[in-house]
C-alpha positions in Angstrom: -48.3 8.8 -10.7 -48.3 9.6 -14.5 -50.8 12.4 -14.1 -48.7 14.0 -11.3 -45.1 13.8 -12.9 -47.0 15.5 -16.0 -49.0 17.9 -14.1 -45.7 18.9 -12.5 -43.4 18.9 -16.3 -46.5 19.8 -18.6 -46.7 23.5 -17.9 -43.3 24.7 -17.8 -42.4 22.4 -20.8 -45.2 24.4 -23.0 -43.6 27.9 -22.1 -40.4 26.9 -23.9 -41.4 23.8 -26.2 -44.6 24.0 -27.0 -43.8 21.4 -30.4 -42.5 19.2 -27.7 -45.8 18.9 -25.7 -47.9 19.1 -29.2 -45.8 15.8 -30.3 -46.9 13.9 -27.5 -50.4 15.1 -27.0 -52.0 11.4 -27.5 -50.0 10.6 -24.7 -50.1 13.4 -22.3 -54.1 14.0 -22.6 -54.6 10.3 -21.6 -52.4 9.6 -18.9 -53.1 13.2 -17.4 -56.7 14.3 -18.7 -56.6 17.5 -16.8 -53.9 19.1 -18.7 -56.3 18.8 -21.7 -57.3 22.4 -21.1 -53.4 23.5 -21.9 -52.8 20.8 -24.4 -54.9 20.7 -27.4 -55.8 17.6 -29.4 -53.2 17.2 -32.2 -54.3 13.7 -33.2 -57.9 13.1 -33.2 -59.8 9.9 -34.0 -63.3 10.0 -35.2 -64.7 8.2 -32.4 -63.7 11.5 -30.3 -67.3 13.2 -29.8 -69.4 10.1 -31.0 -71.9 9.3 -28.0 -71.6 6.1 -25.7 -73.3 3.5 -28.0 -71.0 4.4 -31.1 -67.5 4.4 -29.6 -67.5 0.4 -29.8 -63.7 0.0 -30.1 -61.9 -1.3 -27.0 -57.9 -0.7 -27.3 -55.8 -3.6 -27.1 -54.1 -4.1 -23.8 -50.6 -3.0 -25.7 -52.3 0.7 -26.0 -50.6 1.2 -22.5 -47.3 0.2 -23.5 -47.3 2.3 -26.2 -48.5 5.5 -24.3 -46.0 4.6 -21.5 -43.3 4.9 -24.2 -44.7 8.0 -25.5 -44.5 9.4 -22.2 -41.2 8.1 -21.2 -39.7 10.1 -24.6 -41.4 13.1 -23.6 -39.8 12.9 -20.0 -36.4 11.9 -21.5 -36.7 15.4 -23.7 -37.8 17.8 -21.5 -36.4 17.1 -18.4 -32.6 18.7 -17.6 -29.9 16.1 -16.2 -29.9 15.6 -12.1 -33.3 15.1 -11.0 -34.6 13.0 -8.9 -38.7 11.1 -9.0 -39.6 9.7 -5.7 -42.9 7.5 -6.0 -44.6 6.5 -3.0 -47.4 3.5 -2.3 -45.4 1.5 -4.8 -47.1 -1.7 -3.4 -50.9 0.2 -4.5 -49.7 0.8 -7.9 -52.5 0.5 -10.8 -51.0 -1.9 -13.6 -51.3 1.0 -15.6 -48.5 2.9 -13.2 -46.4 -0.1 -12.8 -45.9 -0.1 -16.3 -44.9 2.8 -16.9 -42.7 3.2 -14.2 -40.9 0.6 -15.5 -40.5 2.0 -18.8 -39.2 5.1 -17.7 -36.8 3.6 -15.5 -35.8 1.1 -18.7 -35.5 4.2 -20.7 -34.8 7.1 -19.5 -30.9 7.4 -17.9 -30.8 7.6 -14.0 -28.6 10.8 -14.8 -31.8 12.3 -16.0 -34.4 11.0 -13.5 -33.2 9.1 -10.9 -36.1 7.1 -9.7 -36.8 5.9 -6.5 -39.7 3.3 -5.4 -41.3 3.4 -2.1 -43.8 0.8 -0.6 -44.8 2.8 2.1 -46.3 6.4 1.9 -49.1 9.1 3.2 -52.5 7.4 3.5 -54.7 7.8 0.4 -57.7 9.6 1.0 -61.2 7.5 1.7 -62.8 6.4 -1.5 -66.4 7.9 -1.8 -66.9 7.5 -5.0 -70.5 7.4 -6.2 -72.2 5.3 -8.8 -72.1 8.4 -11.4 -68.9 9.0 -10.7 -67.7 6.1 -11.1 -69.3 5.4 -14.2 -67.7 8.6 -16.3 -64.2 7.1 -14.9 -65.0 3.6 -16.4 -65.8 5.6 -19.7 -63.0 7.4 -20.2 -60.9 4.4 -18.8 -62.0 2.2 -21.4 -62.0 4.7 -24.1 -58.5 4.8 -23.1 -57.4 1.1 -23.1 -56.8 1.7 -19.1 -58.4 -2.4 -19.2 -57.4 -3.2 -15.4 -58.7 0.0 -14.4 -62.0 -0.4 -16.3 -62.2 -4.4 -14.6 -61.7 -2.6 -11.1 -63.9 0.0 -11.4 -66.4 -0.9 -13.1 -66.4 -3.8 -10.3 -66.9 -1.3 -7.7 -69.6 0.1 -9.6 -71.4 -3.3 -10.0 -71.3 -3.6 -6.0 -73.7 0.1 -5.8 -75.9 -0.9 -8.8 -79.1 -3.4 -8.5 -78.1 -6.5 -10.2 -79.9 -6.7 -13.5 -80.7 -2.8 -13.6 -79.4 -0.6 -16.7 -77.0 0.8 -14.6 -75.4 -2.1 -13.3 -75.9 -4.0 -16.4 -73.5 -1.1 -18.3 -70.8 -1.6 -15.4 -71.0 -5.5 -16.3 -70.7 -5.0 -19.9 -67.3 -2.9 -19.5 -66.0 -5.0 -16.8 -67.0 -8.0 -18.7 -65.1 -6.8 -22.0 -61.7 -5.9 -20.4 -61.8 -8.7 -18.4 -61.9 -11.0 -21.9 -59.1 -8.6 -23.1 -56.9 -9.0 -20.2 -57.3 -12.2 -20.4 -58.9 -12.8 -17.2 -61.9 -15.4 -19.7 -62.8 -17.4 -16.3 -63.9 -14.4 -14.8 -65.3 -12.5 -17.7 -67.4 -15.5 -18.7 -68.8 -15.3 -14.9 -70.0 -11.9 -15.6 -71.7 -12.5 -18.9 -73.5 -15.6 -17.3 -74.4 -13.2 -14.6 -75.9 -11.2 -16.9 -77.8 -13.9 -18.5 -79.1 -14.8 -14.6 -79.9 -11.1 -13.8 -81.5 -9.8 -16.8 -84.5 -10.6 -19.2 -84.2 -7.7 -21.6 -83.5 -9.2 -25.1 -80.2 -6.8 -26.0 -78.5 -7.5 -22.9 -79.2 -11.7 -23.4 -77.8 -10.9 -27.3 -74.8 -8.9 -26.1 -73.7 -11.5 -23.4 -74.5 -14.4 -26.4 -71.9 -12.2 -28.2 -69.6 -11.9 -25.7 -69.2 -15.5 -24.6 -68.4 -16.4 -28.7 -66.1 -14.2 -28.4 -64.6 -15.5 -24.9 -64.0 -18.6 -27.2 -63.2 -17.1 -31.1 -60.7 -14.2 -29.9 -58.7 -16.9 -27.7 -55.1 -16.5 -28.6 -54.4 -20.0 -28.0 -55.4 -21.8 -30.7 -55.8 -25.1 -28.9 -58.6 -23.6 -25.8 -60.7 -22.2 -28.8 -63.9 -24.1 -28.7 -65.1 -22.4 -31.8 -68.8 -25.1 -31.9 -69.1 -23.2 -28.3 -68.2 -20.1 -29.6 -70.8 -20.7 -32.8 -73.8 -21.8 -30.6 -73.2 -18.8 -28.3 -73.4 -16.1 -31.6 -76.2 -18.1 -33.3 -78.3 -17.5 -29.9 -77.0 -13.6 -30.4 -78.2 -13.2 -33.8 -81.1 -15.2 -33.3 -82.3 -12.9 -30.4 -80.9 -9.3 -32.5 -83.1 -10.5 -35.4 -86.3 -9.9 -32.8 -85.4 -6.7 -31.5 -88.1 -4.3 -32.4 -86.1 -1.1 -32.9 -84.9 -1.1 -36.5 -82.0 0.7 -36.3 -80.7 -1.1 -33.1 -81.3 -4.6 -35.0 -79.3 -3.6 -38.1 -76.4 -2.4 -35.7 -76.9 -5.3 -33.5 -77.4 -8.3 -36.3 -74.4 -6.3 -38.2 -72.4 -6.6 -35.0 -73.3 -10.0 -34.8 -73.0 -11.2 -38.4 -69.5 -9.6 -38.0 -68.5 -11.7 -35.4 -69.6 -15.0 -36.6 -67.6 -14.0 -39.7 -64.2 -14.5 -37.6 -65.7 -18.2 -36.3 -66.3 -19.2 -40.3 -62.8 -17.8 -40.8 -61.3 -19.6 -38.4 -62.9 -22.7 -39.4 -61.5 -22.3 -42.9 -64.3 -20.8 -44.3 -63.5 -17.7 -45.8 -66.0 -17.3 -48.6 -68.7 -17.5 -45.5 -67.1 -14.8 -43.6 -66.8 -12.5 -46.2 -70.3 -13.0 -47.5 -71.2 -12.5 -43.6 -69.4 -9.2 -43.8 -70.9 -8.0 -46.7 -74.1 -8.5 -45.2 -73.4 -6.7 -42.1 -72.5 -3.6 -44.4 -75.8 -3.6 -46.4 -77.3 -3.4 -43.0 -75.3 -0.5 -41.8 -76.5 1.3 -44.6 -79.6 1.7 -42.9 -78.4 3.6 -40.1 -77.5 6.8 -42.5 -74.6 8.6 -41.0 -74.8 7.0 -37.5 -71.9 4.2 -36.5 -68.8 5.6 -38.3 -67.0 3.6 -36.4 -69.3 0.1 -37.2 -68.9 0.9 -40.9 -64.9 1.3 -40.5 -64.7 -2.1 -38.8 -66.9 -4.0 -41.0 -64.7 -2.3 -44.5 -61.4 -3.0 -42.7 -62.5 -6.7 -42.1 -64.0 -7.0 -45.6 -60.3 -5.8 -46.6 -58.7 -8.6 -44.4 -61.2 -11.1 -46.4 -60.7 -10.2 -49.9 -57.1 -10.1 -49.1 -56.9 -13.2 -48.0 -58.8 -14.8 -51.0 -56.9 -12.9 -53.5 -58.9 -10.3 -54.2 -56.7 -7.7 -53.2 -57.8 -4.7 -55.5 -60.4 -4.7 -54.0 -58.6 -5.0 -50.7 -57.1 -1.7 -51.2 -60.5 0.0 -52.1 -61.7 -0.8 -48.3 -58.7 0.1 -46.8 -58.9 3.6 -48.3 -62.7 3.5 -47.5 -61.9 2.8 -43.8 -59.1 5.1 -43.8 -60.9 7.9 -44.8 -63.6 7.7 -41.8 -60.5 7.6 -39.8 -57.2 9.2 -41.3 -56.0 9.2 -37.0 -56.9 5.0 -36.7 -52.9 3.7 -37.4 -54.0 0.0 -37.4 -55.2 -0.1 -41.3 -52.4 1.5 -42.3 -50.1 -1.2 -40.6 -52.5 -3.4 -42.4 -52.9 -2.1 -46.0 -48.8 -1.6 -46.0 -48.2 -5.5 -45.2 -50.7 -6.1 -48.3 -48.8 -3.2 -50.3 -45.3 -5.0 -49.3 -47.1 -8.5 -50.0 -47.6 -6.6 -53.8 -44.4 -5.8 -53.9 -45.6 -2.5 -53.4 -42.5 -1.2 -51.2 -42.7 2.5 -51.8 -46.4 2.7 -51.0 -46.0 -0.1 -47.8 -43.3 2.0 -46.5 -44.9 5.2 -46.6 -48.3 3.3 -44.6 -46.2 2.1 -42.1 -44.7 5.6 -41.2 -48.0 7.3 -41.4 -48.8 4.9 -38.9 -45.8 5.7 -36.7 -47.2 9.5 -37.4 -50.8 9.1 -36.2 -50.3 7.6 -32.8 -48.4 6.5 -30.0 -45.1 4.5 -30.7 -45.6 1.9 -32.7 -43.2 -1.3 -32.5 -45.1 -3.0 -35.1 -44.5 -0.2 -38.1 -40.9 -0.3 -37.2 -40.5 -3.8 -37.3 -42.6 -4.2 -40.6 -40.5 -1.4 -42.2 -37.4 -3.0 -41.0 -38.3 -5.8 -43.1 -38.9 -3.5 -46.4 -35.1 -2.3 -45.2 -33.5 -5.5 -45.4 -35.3 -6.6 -48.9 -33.9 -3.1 -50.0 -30.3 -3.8 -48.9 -30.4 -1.1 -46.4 -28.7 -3.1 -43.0 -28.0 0.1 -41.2 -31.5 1.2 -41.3 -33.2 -2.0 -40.9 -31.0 -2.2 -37.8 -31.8 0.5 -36.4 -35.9 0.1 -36.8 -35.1 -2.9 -35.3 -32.9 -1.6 -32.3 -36.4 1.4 -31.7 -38.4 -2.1 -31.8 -36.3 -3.6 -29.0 -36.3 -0.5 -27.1 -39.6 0.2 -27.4 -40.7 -3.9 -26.5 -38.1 -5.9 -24.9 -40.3 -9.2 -25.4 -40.8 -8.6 -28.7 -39.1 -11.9 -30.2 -39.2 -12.0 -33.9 -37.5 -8.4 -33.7 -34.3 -10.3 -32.2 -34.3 -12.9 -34.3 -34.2 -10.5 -37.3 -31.6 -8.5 -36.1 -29.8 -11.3 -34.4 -29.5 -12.3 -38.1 -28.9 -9.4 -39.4 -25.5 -9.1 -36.9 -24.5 -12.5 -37.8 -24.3 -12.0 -41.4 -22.1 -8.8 -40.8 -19.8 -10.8 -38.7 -20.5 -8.7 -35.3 -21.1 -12.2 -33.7 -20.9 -11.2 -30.1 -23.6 -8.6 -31.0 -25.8 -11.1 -32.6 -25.3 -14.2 -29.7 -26.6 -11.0 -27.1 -29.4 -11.0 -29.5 -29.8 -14.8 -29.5 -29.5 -15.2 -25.6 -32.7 -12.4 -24.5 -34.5 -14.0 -27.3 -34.1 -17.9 -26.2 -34.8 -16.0 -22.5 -38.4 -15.3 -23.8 -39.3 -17.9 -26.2 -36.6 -21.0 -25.7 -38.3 -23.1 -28.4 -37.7 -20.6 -31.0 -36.7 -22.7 -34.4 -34.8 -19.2 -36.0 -33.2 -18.0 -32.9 -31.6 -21.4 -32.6 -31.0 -21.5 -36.1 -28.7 -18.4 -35.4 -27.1 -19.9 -32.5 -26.0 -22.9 -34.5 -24.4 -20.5 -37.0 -22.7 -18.6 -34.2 -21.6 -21.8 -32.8 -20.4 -22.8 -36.2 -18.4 -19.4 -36.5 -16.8 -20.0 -33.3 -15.4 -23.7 -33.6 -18.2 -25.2 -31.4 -19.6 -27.7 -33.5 -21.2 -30.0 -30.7 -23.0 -27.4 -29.1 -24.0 -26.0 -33.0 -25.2 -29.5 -34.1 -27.6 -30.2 -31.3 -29.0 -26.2 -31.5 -29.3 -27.1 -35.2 -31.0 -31.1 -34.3 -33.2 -28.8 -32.1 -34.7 -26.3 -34.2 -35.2 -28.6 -37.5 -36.9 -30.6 -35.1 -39.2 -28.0 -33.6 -39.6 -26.0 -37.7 -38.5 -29.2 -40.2 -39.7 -26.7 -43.1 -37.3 -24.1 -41.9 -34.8 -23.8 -44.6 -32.2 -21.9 -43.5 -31.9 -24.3 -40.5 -31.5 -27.2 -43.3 -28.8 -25.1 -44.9 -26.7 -24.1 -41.8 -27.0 -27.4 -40.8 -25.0 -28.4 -44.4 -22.4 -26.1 -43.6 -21.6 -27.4 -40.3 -21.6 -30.9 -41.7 -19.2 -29.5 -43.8 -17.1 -28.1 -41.4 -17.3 -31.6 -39.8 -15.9 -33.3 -42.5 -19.4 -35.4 -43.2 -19.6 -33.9 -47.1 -22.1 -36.3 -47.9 -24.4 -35.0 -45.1 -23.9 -31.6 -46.2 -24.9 -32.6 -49.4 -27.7 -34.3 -48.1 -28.7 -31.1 -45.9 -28.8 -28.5 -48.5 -30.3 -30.3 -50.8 -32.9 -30.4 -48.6 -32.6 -26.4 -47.6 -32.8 -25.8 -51.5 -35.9 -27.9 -52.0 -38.0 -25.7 -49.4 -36.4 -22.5 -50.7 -33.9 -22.3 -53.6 -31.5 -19.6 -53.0 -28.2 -18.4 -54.5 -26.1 -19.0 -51.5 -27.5 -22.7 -51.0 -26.4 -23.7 -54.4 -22.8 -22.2 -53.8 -22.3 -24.2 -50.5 -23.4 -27.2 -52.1 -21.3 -26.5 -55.2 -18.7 -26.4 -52.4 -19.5 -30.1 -50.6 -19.9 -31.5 -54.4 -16.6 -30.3 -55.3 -15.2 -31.6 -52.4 -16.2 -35.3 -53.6 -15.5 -35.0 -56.9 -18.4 -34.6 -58.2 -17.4 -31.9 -60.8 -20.4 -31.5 -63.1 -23.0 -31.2 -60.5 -21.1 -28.5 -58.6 -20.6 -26.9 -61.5 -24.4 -26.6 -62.3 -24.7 -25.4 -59.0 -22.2 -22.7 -59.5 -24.5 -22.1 -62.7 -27.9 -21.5 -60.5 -25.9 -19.8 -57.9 -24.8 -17.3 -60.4 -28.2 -16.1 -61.8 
């Protein structure tokens, strides 16, 4: 559906807006990769013409999100007011499709494109797709982040292929892979141990190995990582790389591997062994001279990460530039080296990473959010807002964007603004300790102190390091008439982070029961 809408706006849109076409040509050349002959690559990253074994970075399953949205502005640009988009054989929709129909329903005004769904439609044609075929799909599908395409696919392709053969071993390894990123583990840990069944050659029994650690390290859920599974499934992978006779596929392969039981040590709170683990894997991808530019980017750009987080971060920087100069068109290490730069104190420097990032890709939510934080330590509101406002509309789950601004509103008294906020938030994460921090301040604001102490009760007792719960907590104790349990609560709130506007309430409470000299010394801190 993508490729057709384009295929039908594409052409006419170059003849009169060619910068228009140019700006989205990330977008455009994926979702429609037969326009590529009008649309010239802008934006190219460095894994572009490397062959099939080098290109070893999968997108995350947000890449489609982000080209949707990219998309969606395009269509919002070039298309006049009053048309109509009528989509047929909505119920045989890839993911892909459903996705970003619904972003361009969410985002671009039915005055514009009025879109119309249909279940029903003409009969696709027969698939006869052969094994080849097939395969340069799978390629360019994960290449694109297209992850439930590449799982279906490359499933179909497994069905023409005899089990254990090259061929049919490649279709597992893709199928396998965006299955773990889609987080479909059950069934991608069914393919690797498929593999294992089918196979004897020693790289595919290493790259399964590999795979199933990573089944277990990369879990989000911290609580269904088995990471002593995950370690006795990447010991067997190095174990077995170490024995593979081709030198330069064993430094690539015990690099790869090294890498990957760096993140296990890391996770176990190890990070001096990780990082030693990296370093390894670099000395080894020395030996494959200019080959694996992409290998050598991942393994500085996790060596960054490490040094980072053990406080070496001069250094840090040093391998960020490294790995941005392979690839000045990657925008995930400049999101990366700016939250170091803004952890420095660095804001200039952050902010201008995190909108080269927003220049070198698809949309971004991530840059905007992170430079609407640099905006509010800067005293800029509006624009913070209104980075957070693109986050929103460019991720309507993304949570921590509404508590910000949900914040943000309630501080400049637009309350009904900031409880909007508040509600979509609690709609996607109910448990949320600052959005129901927020809400008790609202509820504060508005007289309601029942329903603000037990949204207060709630989210100290879901965050009881949360200061700024403690501290609106005071003041509604306050406004209750309990001065001694406001007292009580922003001392509290001031012991987990002192700030000038936590002394002055308490200088307030103390004041209000006569304790003169200590509210005094309050006003004293509060004033610095």
């Amino acid at each position: 559906m993508g490729a057709a809408l384009l295929a039908h706006l594409v052409p006419a849109v170059l003849e009169r807006s060619a910068d228009l076409v140019a700006r989205h040509d990330i977008e455009i050349r994926a979702v429609a990769p037969e326009l590529r002959r009008l649309v010239p690559a802008r934006r190219v990253t460095v894994d572009a013409d490397l062959p099939e074994d080098e290109r070893i970075l999968v997108p995350a399953p947000r890449r489609t999100l982000r080209l949707a949205n990219g998309i969606a502005e395009f269509v919002r640009t070039a298309v006049p007011p009053g048309h109509d988009l009528a989509v047929c054989n909505g119920d045989q929709a890839d993911p892909t499709d459903v996705e970003l129909i619904g972003v361009l329903m969410r985002r671009v005004p039915p005055a514009t494109l009025a879109i119309t769904l249909y279940s029903g439609g003409p009969e696709p044609p027969p698939d006869t797709r052969d094994a080849a075929e097939l395969w340069t799909l799978v390629d360019r599908c994960v290449h694109e982040g297209f992850l439930h395409a590449v799982a279906e696919l490359a499933g179909r392709g497994l069905t023409l292929s005899e089990p254990g053969g090259e061929q049919w071993w490649r279709f597992a390894q893709r199928a396998a892979t965006a299955l773990g990123g889609l987080g479909r583990r059950g069934e991608a840990r069914e393919l690797w141990e498929q593999a294992r069944r089918a196979s004897r050659d020693p790289a595919v029994h290493a790259a399964s190995a590999y795979g199933l650690a990573m089944l277990d390290a990369r879990d989000p859920d911290p609580e269904r990582r088995d990471l002593g599974r995950a370690r006795g499934w990447i010991n067997e992978a190095i174990a077995i790389s170490t024995l593979l006779p081709d030198p330069a596929q064993r430094a690539f392969k015990l690099g790869f591997d090294r890498n990957g039981l760096a993140l296990i040590e890391f996770r176990q709170g190890r990070p001096d062994r990780a990082l030693a683990l990296v370093e390894s894997a670099i000395e080894l991808a020395r030996e494959l001279g200019e080959r694996h530019p992409v290998h050598r980017m991942v393994l500085l750009a996790n060596r960054a990460q490490l040094l980072a987080a053990t406080g070496r971060a001069k250094e840090a920087l040093e391998d960020y530039a490294a790995a941005i100069a392979i690839d000045p068109m990657f925008p995930d290490h400049y999101l990366d080296r700016g939250n170091l730069l803004a952890r420095l104190g660095r804001d200039a420097e952050a902010l201008a990473d995190y909108e080269t990032a927003l220049r070198v890709g698809p949309p971004l939510p991530e840059a905007h959010y992170n430079r609407a934080e640099l905006r509010i330590a800067a005293g800029d509101v509006e624009g913070a807002l209104a980075d957070l406002g693109r986050v929103v509309e460019l991720d309507p789950s993304f949570v921590d964007a509404y508590v910000n601004r949900a914040g943000l509103l309630a501080a400049l008294e637009r309350d009904d603004e900031a409880r909007a906020d508040v509600t979509a938030g609690l709609a996607l994460k109910p448990d949320s300790p600052h959005l129901l921090t927020v809400l008790g301040q609202l509820e504060t604001a508005a007289g309601r102190l029942p329903e603000a102490r037990r949204a207060l009760d709630a989210a100290i007792g879901l965050a009881p390091g949360l200061a700024a719960a403690w501290g609106n907590r005071g003041v509604l104790r306050y406004e209750a008439g309990d001065l001694a349990g406001a007292v009580a609560d922003l001392t509290q709130a001031i012991t987990l982070e002192p700030q000038p506007d936590l002394y002055a309430n308490r200088a307030v409470a103390l004041r209000a029961l006569g304790r003169t000299a200590e509210a005094e010394a309050d006003d004293e801190r509060a004033s610095r």
